[in-house]
C-alpha positions as a printed Julia matrix, in Angstrom:
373×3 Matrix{Float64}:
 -13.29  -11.69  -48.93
 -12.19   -8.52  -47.21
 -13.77   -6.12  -50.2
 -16.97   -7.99  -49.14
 -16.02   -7.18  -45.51
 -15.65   -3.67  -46.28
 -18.99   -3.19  -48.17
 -20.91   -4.76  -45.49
 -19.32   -2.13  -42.78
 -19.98    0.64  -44.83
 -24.04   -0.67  -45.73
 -24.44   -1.27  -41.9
 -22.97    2.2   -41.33
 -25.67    3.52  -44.35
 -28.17    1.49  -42.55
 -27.64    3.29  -39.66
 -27.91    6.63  -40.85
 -30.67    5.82  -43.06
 -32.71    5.51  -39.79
 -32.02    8.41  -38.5
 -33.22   10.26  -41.18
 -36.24    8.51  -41.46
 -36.74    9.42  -37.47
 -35.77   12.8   -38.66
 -38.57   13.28  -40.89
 -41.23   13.22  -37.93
 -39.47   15.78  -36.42
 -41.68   19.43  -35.97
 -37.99   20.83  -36.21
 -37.33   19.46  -39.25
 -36.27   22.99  -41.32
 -34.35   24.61  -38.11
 -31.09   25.56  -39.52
 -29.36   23.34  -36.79
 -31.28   20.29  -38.1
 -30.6    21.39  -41.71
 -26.84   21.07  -40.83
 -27.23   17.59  -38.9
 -29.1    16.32  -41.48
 -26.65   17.74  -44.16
 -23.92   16.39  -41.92
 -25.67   12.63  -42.57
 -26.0    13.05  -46.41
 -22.37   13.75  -46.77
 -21.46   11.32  -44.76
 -23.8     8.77  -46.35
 -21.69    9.82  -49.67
 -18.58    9.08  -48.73
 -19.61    5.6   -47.49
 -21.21    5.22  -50.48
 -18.13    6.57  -52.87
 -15.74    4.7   -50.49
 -17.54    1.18  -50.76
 -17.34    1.87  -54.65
 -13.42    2.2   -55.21
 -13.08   -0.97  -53.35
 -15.43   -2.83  -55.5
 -13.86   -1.67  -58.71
  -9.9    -1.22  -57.49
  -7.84   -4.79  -59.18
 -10.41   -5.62  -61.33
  -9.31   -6.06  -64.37
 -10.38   -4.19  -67.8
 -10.28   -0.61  -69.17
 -13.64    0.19  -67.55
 -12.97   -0.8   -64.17
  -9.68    1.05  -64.32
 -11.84    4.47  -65.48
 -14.27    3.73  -63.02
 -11.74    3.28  -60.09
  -9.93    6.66  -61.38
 -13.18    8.86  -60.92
 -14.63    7.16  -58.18
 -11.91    7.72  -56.32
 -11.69   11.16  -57.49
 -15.16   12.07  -55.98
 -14.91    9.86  -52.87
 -11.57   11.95  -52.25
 -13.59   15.41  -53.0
 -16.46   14.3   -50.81
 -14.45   13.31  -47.82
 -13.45   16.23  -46.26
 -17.14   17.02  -46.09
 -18.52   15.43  -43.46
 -15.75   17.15  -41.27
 -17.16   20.35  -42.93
 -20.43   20.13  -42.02
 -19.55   18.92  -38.24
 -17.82   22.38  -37.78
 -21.21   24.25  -39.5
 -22.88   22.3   -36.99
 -20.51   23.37  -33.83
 -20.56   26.75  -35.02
 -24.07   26.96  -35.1
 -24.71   25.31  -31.66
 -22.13   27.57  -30.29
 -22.73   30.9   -31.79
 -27.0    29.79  -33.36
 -27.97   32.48  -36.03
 -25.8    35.17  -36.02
 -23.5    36.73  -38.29
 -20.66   35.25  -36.72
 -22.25   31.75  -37.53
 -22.84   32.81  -41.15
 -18.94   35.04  -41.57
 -17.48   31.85  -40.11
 -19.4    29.49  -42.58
 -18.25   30.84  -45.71
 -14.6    30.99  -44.43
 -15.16   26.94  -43.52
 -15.8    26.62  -47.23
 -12.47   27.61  -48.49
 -10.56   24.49  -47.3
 -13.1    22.52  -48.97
 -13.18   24.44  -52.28
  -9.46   24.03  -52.17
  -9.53   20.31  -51.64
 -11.73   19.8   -54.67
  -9.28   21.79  -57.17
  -6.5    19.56  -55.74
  -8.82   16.5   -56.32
  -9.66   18.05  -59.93
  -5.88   18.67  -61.02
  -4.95   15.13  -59.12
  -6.11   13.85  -63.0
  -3.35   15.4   -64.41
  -0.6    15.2   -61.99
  -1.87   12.11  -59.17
  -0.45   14.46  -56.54
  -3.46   12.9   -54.02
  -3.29    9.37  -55.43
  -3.0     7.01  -58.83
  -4.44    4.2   -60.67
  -1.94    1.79  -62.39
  -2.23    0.26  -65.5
  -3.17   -3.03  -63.85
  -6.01   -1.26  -61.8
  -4.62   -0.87  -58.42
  -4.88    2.55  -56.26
  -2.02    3.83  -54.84
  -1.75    7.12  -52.42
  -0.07    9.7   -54.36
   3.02   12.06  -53.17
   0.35   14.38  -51.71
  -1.77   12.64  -49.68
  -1.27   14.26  -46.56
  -2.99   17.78  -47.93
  -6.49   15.8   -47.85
  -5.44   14.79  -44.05
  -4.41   17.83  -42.93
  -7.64   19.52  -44.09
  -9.56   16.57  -42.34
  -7.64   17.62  -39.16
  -8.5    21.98  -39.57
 -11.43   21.1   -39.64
 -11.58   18.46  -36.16
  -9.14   20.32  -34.77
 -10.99   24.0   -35.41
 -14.52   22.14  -34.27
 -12.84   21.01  -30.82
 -11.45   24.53  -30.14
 -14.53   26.35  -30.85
 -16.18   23.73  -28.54
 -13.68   23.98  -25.57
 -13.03   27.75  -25.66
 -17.37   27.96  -25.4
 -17.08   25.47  -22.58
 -19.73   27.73  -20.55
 -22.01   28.18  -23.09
 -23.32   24.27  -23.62
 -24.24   21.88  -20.86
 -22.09   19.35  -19.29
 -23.53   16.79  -21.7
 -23.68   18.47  -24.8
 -19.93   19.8   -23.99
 -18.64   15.86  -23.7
 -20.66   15.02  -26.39
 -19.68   17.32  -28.98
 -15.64   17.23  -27.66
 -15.99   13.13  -28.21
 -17.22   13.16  -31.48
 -13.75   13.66  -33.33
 -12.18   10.67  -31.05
 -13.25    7.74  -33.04
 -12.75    8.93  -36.81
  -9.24   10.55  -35.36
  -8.55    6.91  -34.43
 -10.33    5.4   -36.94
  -8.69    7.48  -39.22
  -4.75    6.91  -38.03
  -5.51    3.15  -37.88
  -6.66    3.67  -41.99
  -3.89    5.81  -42.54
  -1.21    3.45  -41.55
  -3.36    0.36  -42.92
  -5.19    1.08  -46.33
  -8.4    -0.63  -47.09
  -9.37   -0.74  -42.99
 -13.13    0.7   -43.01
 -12.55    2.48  -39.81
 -12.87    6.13  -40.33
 -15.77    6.93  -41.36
 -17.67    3.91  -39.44
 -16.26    5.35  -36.57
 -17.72    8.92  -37.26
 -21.34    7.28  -37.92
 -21.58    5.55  -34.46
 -21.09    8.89  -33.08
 -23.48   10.49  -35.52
 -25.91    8.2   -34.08
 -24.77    8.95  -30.37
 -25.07   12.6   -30.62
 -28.7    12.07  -32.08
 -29.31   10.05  -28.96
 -28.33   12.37  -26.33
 -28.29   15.59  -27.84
 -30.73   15.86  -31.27
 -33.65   14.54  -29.08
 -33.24   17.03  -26.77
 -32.69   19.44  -29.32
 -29.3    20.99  -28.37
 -29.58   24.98  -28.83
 -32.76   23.87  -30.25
 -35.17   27.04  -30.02
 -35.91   26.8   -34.12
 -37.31   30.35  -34.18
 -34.62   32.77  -31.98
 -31.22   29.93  -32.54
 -30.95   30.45  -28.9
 -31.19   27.68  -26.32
 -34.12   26.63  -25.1
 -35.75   25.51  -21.39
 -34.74   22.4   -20.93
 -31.17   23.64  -21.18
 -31.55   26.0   -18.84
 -32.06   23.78  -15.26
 -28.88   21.39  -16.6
 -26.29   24.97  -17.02
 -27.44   27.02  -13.9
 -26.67   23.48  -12.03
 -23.43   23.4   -13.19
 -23.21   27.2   -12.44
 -23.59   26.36   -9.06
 -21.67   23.38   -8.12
 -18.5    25.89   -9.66
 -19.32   28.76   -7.35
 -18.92   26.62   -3.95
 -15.62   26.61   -4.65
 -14.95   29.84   -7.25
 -16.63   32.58   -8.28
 -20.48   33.04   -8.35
 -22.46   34.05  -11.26
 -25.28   36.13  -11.86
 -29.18   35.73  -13.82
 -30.72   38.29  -15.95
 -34.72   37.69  -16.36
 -36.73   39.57  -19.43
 -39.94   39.69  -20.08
 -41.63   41.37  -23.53
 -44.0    43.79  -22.17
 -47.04   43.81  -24.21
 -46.19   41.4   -26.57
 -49.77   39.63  -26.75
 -50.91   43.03  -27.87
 -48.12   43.38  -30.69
 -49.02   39.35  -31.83
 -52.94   40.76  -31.66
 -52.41   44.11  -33.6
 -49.22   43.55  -36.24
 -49.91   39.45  -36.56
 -47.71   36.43  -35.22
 -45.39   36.83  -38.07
 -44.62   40.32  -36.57
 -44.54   38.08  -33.35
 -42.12   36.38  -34.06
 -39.59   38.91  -35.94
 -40.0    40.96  -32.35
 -38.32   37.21  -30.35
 -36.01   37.06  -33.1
 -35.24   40.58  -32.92
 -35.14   40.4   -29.27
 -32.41   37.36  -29.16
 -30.07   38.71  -31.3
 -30.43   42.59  -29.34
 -29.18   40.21  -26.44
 -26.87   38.67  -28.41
 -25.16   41.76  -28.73
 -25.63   43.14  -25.18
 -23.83   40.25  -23.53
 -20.49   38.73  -23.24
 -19.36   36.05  -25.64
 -19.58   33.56  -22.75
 -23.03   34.21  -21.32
 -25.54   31.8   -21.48
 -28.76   33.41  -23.08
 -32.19   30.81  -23.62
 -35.92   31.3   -24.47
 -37.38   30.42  -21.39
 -41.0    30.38  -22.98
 -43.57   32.42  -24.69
 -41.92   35.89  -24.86
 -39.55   35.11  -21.37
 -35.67   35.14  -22.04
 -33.05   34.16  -19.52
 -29.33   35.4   -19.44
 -26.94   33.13  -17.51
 -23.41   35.55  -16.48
 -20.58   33.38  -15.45
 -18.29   34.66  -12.71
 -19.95   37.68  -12.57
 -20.88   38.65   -8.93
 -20.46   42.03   -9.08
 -23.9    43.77   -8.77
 -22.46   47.29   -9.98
 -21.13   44.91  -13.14
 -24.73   43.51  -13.4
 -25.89   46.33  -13.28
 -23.99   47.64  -16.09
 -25.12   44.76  -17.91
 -28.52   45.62  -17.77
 -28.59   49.46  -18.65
 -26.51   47.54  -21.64
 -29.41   45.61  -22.4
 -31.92   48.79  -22.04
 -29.33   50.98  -24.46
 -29.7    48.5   -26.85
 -33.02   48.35  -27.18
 -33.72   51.83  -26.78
 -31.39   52.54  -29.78
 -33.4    49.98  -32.16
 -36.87   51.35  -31.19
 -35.2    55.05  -32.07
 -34.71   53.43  -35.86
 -38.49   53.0   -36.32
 -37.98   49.97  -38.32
 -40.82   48.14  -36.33
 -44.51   49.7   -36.15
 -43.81   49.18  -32.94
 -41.09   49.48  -30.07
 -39.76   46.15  -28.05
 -39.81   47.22  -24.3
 -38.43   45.01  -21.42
 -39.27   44.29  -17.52
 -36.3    43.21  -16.35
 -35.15   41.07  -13.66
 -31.73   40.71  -12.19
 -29.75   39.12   -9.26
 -26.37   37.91   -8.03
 -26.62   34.12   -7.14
 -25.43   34.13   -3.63
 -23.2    31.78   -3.06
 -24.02   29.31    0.55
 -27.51   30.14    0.14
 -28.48   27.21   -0.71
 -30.89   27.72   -3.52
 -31.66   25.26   -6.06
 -31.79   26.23  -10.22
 -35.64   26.4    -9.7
 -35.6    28.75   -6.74
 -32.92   30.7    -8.32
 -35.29   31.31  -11.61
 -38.57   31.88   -9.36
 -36.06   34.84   -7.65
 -35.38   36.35  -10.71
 -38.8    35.93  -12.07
 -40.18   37.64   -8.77
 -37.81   40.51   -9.36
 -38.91   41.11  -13.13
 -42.35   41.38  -11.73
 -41.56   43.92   -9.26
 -39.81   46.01  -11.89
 -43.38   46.69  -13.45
 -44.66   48.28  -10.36
């Protein structure tokens, strides 16, 4: 009766994701990398239910082929499971830092606990350090069991660091959204830990799956597919927050960019030149600004820098001749038949003004457009 209890959680839980993938499909964004990592993030996840419901259909039965059966399925069920925790911290990284060679340095070192879990999983055959199968058929956790745990927790406890350290650089609800998402498989987890066979853990970790596709994959989180910057409808939510902190801190400042002639360089060179240039022109940003700034694709060929507790207009300032250096440098390479030049826009937010997030953008927008005179 409770095997049969345990395969129905775990084929509700597959239910569950199964609709969100078939939502997924309908999606323009389908290819993004950030949606390539959520929905990679599912598939694992969908595996380990999958594995998991099979070693408790086949653990106690009795016969030679149950007994093989419960061996290797528990093998690859104890492989797979440190991948859905994998591909969470791909995802993180990638909402935190979006295309960059941080996000790809960081992904390859992510692997390694992984790769190292599967050789432990592959030599558990010969020495049932992570678990064994007795001649009667019955799993038992091995000697080693707490290696696969503490590589479940490097990689929740690496995700929630990454996520509270870039505080600034998500909104308010994407911030308690991504920080909650390790609380019920932690529980779920410790509750399974101390009671074997309670399908808690990875249950847990779908409800949240489906959460975060709620209230953050709908409104595509870091969502701009083509720069892996954030997009406009982050933008109004962060400069809000922005300026509740300054009533009683420190203010912050707004950068506003404009491509100059960029409908000519889409007209002359093509929109796949287009779009290299808004690529190009993120990650030039990227690299101008602090860690902690808040860049986003406000629309078309428009970008929008958000500087935290910066009020300093001679630091602002620096900022932007930053920005300029930057650019100037790439357009000395030549790469591009053509050079990426910038009207700029830039302001302190002055705190006890008053102003709203709109008016605050309309400011900056003003001053861009006064730079071109």
């Amino acid at each position: 009766m409770f095997t049969a209890l345990q395969v129905s959680i775990n084929l509700f839980s597959l239910a569950i994701l199964l609709m969100i993938l078939f939502d997924l499909k309908y999606q323009d964004e389908l290819h993004s990398p950030n949606q390539f990592n959520y929905i990679e993030l599912v598939h694992s996840l969908m595996a380990v239910l999958i594995l998991e419901a099979l070693t408790w259909a086949v653990d106690r039965r009795q016969g030679t082929a149950f007994r093989i059966a419960n061996i290797y399925a528990n093998t690859a069920y104890f492989m797979a499971d440190v991948f859905p925790a994998f591909f969470w911290a791909i995802y993180v990284t990638y909402n935190i830092y979006g295309r960059t060679r941080a996000y790809k340095r960081l992904s390859w070192l992510l692997f390694f606990p992984a790769l190292i879990n599967a050789c432990l999983c592959a030599s558990n055959l010969y020495n049932g350090w992570m678990f064994s199968v007795s001649a009667d058929n019955i799993y038992r956790r091995g000697d080693r069991f707490y290696l696969l745990v503490l590589i479940l927790l490097f990689y929740i406890g690496y995700s929630n660091i990454l996520i509270f350290i870039n505080k600034r650089r998500l909104t308010k609800r994407a911030y308690h959204t991504l920080l909650l998402f390790s609380i019920p498989p932690i529980i779920g987890g410790g509750l399974q830990f101390m009671f074997y066979g309670m399908p808690s853990m990875w249950s847990g970790a779908t409800l949240m799956l489906l959460m975060i596709y709620l209230n953050i994959q709908r409104i595509k989180l870091g969502a701009d597919p083509l720069t892996g910057i954030s997009n406009r409808r982050d933008i109004g939510s962060y400069i809000k927050d922005r300026i509740k902190e300054s009533s009683s801190g420190a203010s912050f400042s707004g950068i506003f960019i404009d491509i100059d002639n960029f409908k000519s360089i889409n007209d002359a060179h093509g929109h796949v030149m287009g779009d290299k240039a808004l690529q190009l022109t993120a990650d030039l940003l990227r690299k101008s600004t602090r860690k902690d700034d808040f860049i986003a694709r406000y629309g078309g060929d428009e970008f929008l820098i958000i500087l935290p507790k910066l009020e300093d207009h001679a630091a602002l300032d620096k900022t932007v001749s930053r920005i300029r250096s930057e650019f100037d440098g790439w357009n000395r390479l030549g790469i591009l038949p053509f050079d990426i030049c910038l009207s700029i826009g830039h302001s302190v937010y002055e705190k006890g003004s008053g102003n709203s997030a709109e008016q605050f953008i309309r400011h900056l927008d003003s001053l861009m457009y006064k730079s071109r005179s």
